[in-house]
N, C-alpha and C positions, 0 to 999 in steps of 0.2 A: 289178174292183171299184175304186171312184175313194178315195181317204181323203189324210188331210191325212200329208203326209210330216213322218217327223222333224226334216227341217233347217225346214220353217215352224211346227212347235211350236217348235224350239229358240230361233229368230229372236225370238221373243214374249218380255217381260219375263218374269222369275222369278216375281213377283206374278200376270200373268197366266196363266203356269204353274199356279200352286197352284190357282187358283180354276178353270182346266179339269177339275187329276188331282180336287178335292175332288169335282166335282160327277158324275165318270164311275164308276158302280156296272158293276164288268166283269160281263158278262151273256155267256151260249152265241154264240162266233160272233166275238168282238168282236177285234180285231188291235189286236196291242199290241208294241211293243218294248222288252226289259229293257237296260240296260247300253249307251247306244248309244255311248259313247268306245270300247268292245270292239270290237276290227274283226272278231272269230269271230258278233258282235249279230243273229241275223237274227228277219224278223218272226212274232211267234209270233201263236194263235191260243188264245181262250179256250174252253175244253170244257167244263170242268165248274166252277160255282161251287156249295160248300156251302150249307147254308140259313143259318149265322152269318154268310157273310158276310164275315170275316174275312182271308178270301185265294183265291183262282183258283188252276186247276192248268192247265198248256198241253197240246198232244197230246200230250208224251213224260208227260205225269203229273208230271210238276217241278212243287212248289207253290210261285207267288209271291206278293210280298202289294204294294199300294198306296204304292210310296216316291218320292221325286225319279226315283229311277234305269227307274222305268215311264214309257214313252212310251202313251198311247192314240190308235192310227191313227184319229180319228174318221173316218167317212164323212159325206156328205149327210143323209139320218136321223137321225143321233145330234147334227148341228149343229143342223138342226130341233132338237129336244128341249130340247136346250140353252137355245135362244133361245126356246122357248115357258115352258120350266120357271123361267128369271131372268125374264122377264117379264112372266107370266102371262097375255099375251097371244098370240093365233093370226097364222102368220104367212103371209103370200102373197107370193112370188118374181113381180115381175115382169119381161121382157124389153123391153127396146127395142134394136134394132137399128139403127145409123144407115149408112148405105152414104156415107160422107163421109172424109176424110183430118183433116178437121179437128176432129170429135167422136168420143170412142169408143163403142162400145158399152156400156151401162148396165145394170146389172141394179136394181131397184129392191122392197128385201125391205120389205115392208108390215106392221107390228103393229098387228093390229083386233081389236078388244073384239068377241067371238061373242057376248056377252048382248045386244050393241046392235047390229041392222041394217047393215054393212058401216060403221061408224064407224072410222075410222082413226084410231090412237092416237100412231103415230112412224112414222116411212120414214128407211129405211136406204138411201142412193144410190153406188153402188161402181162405180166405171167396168171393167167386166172382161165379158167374155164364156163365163164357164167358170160356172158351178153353185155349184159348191164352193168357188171361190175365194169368192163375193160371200159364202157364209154363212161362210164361216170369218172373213173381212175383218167381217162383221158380229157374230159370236161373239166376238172379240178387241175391237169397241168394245165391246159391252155388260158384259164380262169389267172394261174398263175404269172403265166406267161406276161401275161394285159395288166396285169397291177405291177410286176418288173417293169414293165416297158415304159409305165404310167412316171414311177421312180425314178428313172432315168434318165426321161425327160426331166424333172427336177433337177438342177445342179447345189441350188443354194438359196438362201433366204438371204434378204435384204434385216435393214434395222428395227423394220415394222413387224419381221416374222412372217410377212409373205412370202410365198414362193418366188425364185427366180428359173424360169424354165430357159432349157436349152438351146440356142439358138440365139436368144433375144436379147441376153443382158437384164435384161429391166421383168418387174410384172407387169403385171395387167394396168395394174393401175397405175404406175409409176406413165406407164405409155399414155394412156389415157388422159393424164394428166397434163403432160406434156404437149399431146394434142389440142385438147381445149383450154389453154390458159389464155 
């Protein structure tokens, strides 16, 4: 089974860290490693999750729950998912092979609108010949993508050190405040 190793999750910022553990609901099947500074850390495998949700138990029955210290082995499939779920669009992996020294190999992952007739929405161009690398390479921009977008929103901080988001003027609580005095 192919999946993205701990040392190329660890490689990834901390921000894009978050925004993978947020998005990964452990499900029957799914490889994951706890603790990986632990050099006893080996890859565990998810079996049972409850219907709250709230935490996974691995084969030995040890229950853990969703922290920094959880790695998710994503595979091929669960990067799909990934990339179809942040961008609501359907995705198509394609190959080009070049038999040349001087271009490499290219994968080229497609985001096309399925309501509209093969309309292409974005292309993702990764020079790699492996699978997994181009969607993970392309899971790590769009991860990107969504914590820019996140900052953006952002304009500035008021005196308290709260955010002021875009749009509004005010924070949250500045609003809130204003609402129920």
């Amino acid at each position: 089974m192919n999946y993205i190793s701990a040392e190329e999750f660890l490689k990834q910022s901390n921000e894009i860290q978050k925004v993978l553990i947020n998005w990964w609901q452990p499900e029957f099947g799914d490889l994951f490693l706890e603790d990986y500074w632990n050099v006893d850390s080996i890859i565990n495998v998810v079996v049972c999750v409850p219907i709250n949700k709230k935490h996974f138990e691995d084969y030995n029955g040890e229950i853990h729950y969703k922290t920094d210290l959880v790695i998710p082995l994503l595979t091929e499939g669960q990067l799909r998912q990934f990339l179809e779920n942040k961008t609501g669009y359907t995705i198509t992996p394609e190959f080009e092979e070049y038999n040349s020294p001087f271009v490499n190999d290219t994968y080229y992952i497609h985001l096309f609108d399925s309501k509209r007739i093969h309309k292409v929405i974005r292309t993702y161009e990764i020079e790699t010949s492996n699978l997994l690398e181009a969607l993970w390479e392309a899971a790590c921009q769009i991860a990107q993508e969504e914590i820019n977008n996140q900052k953006q929103s952002i304009v500035s901080t008021n005196k308290q050190g709260l955010p002021i988001i875009k749009g509004g003027g005010q924070t949250m609580r500045e609003m809130y405040n204003e609402k129920y005095r």
